[in-house]
N, C-alpha and C positions, 0 to 999 in steps of 0.2 A: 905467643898466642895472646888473644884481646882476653881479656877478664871477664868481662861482659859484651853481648851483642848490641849493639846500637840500634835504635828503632824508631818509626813516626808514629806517632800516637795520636788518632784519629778520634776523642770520645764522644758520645753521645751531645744532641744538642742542649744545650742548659734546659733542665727541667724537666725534659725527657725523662722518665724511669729508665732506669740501664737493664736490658731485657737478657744481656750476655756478652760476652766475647768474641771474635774472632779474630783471628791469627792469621795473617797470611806470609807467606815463606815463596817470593822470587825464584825466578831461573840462575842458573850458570850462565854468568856475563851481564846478568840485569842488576837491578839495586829494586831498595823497599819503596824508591819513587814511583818505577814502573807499575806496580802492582797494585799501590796504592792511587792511581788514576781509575779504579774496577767501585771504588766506591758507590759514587752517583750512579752507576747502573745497577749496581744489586738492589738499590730503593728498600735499605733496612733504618731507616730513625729509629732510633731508641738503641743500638746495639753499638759495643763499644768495639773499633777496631783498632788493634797493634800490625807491625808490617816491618817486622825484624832486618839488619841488612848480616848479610852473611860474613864471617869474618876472617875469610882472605880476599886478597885481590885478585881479580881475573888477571890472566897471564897475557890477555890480548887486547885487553878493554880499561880506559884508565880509570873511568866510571866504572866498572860492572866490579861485581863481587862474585865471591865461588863457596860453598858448601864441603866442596873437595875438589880435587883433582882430579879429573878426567882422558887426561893421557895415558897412552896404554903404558909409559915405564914409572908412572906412578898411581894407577888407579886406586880409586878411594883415600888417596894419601888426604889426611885431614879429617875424615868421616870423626872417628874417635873426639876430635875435640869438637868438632859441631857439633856432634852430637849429647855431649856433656855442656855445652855452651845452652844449646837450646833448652833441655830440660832443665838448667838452674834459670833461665832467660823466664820459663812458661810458670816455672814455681816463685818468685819472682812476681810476675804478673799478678798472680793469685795473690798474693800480700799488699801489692801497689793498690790495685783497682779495688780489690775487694769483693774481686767474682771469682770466685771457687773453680776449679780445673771439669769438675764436672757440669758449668753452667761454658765450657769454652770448645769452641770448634778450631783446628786444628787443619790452616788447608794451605795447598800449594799448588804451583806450576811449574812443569818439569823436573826438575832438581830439588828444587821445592818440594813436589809432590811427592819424593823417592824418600827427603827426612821427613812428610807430613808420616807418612809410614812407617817407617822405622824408629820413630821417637813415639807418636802417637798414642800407638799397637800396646806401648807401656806404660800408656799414663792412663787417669780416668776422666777423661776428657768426654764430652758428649758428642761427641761426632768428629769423623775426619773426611776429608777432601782432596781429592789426588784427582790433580787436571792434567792432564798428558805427563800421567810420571813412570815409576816404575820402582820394582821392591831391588832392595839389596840382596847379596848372596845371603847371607845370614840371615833373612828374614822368618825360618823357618824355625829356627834357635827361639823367639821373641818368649819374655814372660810375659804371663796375664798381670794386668796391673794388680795392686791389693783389693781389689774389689771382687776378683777374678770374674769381671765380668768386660767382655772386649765391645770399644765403641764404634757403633757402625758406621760403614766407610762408604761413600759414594768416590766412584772412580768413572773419569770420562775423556773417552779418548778422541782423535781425531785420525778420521781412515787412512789419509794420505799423509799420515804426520814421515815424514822423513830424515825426522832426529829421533825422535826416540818411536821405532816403529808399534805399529798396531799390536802386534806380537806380545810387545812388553804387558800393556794393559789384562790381554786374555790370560798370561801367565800370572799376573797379580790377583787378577779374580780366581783362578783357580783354586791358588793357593789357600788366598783366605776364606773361602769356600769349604776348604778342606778343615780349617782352621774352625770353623760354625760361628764366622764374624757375618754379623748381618749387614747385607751385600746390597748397594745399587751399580750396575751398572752400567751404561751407555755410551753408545760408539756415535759419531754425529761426522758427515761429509766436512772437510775440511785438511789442512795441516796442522802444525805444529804452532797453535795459538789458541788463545784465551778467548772464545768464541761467542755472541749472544747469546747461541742456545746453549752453552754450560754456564754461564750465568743464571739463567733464568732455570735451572735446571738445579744451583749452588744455593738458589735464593729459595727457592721450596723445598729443597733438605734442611736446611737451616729453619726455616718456617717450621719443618716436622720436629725438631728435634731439639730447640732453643728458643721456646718462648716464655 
């Protein structure tokens, strides 16, 4: 296992005041290039962005990287150290840049989205974003961070998403509903993609919640 995650590090333009962090966390099969193309379209100057790569290789992609495992005779195999990788990766962060975890937003796409939740859920992070993802089994286990106060989560799905169905999203809002994590969330026509309107949707939570 990698020591540390690898990442592009995207900062603020010189001179800019650095207004916060955000973190964004790839698909299963993609890398932190991908993701890292969402820039120019979120139109946030001043905000510092990181874009972690995951630290296995996809089994089918010589570029893509993986979070975990995704075949049914080893599901979630890896979860464990991703998930230990990330939160020394985001604390870490916090030391580097010198933006405190509670000035940092935490978001993903698909697989992404599933450890933007599951890592998240236990840090004191000022907001999380989960774009066509979905919670783990154990998400129901999660501790409150030490603050015990949990950051609110926008989650946005796509109706005709056919990798990770619509299904998944409604059960994620439920939960954390159930949970009293303050909730945005919106379904938008489309599939299984990073869409203008959850952009433009990423960009004024962020706005609400990181200035």
């Amino acid at each position: 296992m990698a020591k540390a995650l690898n990442f592009i590090d995207v900062p603020p333009n010189s001179g800019d005041a650095t207004k916060g962090l955000i973190v964004i966390l790839h698909g299963w099969g993609a890398n932190a290039e991908d993701v890292a193309s969402i820039v120019p379209f979120l139109q946030l100057p001043g905000y510092h962005f990181v874009f972690p790569n995951a630290p296995f290789p996809h089994p089918h992609s010589p570029i893509g990287r993986a979070w975990y495992d995704l075949s049914q005779d080893n599901m979630y195999e890896g979860l464990t150290e991703s998930r230990e990788l990330l939160i020394n990766c985001l604390q870490s962060l916090e030391k580097s840049t010198g933006i405190p975890l509670n000035q940092t937003i935490l978001s993903g796409f698909s697989q992404g989205g599933a450890m933007t939740l599951d890592v998240g859920l236990k840090l004191p992070c000022c907001g999380l974003i989960s774009m066509s993802g979905y919670l783990h089994s154990d998400i129901q286990n999660i501790e409150t961070p030490a603050t015990n106060i949990l950051p609110p989560v926008l989650i946005m799905h796509g109706k005709q998403d056919a990798v990770v169905p619509l299904q998944a999203a409604k059960k994620a809002r439920d939960v954390l509903q159930s949970l009293a994590v303050p909730l945005e969330y919106y379904e938008f026509d489309g599939g299984h993609q990073i869409s203008s309107q959850m952009l433009d949707v990423a960009r004024t939570f962020i706005l609400a919640n990181l200035t």
